[in-house]
VOGU-3710 file (C-alpha; in Angstrom, 3 decimals, decimal comma):
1> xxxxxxxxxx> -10,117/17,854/-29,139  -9,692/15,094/-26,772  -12,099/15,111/-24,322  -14,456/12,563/-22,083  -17,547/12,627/-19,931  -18,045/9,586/-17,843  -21,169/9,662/-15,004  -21,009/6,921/-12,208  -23,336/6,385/-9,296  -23,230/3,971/-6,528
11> xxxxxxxxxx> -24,994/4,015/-3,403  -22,094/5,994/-2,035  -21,228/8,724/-4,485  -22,866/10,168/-7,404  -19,927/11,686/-9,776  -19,697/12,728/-12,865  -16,384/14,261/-14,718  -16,044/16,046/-18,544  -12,568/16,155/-19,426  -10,336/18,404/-21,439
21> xxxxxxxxxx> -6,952/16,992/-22,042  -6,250/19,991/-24,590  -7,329/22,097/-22,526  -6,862/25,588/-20,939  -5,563/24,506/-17,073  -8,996/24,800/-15,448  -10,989/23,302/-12,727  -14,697/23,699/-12,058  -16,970/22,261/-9,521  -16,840/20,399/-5,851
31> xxxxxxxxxx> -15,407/17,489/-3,968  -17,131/18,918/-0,731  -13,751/18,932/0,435  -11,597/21,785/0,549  -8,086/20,725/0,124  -8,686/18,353/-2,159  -10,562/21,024/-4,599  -7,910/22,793/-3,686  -5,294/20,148/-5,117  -7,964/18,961/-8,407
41> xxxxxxxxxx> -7,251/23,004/-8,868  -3,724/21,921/-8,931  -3,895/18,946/-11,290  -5,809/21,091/-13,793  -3,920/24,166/-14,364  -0,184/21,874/-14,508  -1,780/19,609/-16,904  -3,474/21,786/-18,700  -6,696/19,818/-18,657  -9,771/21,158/-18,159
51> xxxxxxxxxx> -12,275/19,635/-15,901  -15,782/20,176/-14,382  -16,675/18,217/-11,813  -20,159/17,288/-10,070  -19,664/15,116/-7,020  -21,877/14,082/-4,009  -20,633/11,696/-1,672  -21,367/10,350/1,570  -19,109/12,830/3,459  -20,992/12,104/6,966
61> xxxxxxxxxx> -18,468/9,125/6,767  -15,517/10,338/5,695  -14,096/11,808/2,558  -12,916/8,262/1,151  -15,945/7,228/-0,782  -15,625/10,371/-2,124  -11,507/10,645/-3,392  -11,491/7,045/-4,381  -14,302/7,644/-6,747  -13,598/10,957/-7,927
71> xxxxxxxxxx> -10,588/8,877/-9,248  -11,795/6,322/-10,636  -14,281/8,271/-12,700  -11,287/11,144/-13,820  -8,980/7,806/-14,713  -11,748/7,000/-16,907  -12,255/10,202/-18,882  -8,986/10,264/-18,739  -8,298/6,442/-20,865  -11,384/7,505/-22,927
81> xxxxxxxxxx> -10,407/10,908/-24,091  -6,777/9,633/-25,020  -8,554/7,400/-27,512  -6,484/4,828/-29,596  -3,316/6,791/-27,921  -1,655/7,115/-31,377  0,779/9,545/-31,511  1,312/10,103/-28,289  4,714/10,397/-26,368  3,901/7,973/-23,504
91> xxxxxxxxxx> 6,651/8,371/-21,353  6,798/11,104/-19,167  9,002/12,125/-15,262  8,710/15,055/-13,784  9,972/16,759/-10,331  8,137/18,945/-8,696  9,660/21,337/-5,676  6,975/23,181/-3,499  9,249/25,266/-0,425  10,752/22,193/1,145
101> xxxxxxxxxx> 8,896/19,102/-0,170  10,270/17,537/-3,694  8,142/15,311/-5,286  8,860/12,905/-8,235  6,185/11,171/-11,115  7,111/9,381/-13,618  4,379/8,133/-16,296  3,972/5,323/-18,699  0,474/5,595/-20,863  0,805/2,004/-21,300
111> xxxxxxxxxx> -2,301/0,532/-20,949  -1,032/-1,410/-18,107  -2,448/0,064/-14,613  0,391/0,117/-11,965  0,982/2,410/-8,851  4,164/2,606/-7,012  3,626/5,154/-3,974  6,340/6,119/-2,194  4,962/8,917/0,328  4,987/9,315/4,025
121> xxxxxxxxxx> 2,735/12,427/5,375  3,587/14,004/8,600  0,285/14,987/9,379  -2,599/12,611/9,448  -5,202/15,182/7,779  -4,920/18,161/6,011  -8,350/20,386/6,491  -10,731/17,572/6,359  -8,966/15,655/3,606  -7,204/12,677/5,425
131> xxxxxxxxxx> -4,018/12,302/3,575  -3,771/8,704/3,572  -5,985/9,168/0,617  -3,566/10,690/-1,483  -2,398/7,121/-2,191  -5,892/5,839/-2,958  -7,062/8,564/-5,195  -3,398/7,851/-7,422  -4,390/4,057/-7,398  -7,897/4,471/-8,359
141> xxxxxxxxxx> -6,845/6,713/-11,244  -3,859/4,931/-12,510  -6,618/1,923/-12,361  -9,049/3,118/-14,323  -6,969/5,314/-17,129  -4,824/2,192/-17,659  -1,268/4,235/-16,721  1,777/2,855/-14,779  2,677/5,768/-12,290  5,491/6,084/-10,266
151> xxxxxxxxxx> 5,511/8,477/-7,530  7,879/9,415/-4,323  7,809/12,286/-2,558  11,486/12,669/-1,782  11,652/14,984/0,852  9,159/17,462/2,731  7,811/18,102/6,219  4,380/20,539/5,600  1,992/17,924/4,383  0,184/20,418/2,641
161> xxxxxxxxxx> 3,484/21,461/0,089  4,177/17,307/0,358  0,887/16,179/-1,399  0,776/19,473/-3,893  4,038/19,090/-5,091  2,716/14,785/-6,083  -0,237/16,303/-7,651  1,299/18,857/-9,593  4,523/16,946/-10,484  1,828/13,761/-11,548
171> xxxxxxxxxx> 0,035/16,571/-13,643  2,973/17,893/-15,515  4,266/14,227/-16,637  0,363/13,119/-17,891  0,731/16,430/-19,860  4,260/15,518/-21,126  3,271/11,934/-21,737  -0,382/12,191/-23,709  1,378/14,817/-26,180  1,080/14,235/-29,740
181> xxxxxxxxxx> 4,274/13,667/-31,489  3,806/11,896/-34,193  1,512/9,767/-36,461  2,534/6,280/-35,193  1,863/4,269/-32,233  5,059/4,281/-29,762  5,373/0,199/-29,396  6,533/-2,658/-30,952  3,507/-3,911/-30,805  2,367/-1,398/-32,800
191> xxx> -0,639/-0,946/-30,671  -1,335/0,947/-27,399  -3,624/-1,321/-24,868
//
């Protein structure tokens, strides 16, 4: 099974994730935010990962302490339980529709971080996640699990369907892309970095 625990404090946050790539689609544990639990819910069950979460953060100042490093430290579990990433099929797009908002991802396990973020959000918060921090929670994981992700939200007007249909459409091509498929590494370098 492939599967990571990483633990990170700072005088900020104190988070630690164990991750499940093989896993069953769940989610367990606190952000201390709602919507974004609500949207880590999301990420779980349409990758089929399995995480448990344990995060305190310095919410009396906002919630982005709190996002950035909850991705950082699930980009990390998630480059560590991938392992040598032989076998794996890499590449990965999917689109997601949620009632009027389309959203696209498209994944490269490269071992080259890159984020292209193509979003605009209607509404400035969405419960007391501020939803400028969709963009820095996909940057601090593509970061820190060494992916190049692509994402544009292509249409949408509810902020709430516009950032669930990124996370779930993100979800579904990670789950596409770290999929064994065969015995060899998918580069001419022979090697996955």
């Amino acid at each position: 099974m492939r599967q990571e625990f990483i633990n990170r404090q700072t005088a900020e946050t104190r988070i630690s994730v164990n991750l499940s790539i093989d896993g069953t689609g769940s989610f367990d544990g606190s952000s201390g935010i709602g919507f974004f639990d609500h949207m880590l819910n999301s990420f779980a069950v349409h990758g089929g990962f399995d995480i448990v979460l344990s995060a305190k953060g310095d919410l009396n100042v906002d919630c982005h302490h709190t996002v950035e490093d909850i991705g950082i430290v699930l980009g990390r579990a998630f480059c560590g339980a991938l392992k040598d990433k032989r076998g794996i099929a890499r590449f990965a797009s999917c689109a997601v529709p949620m009632d009027e908002a389309l959203a696209r991802a498209v994944v490269d396990i490269s071992g080259r971080p890159y984020l292209v973020f193509d979003a605009k959000f209607a509404e400035s918060k969405v419960g007391e996640f501020d939803t400028c921090m969709t963009e820095e929670f996909f940057r601090a994981f593509a970061f820190n699990s060494g992916i190049t992700l692509h994402m544009a939200l292509l249409y949408g007007k509810n902020s709430h369907h516009c950032i669930e249909a990124l996370f779930k459409a993100t979800a579904r091509a990670l789950k596409a892309a770290a999929k064994i498929e065969s015995d060899d590494f998918l580069s001419t370098k022979e090697v996955i970095e």
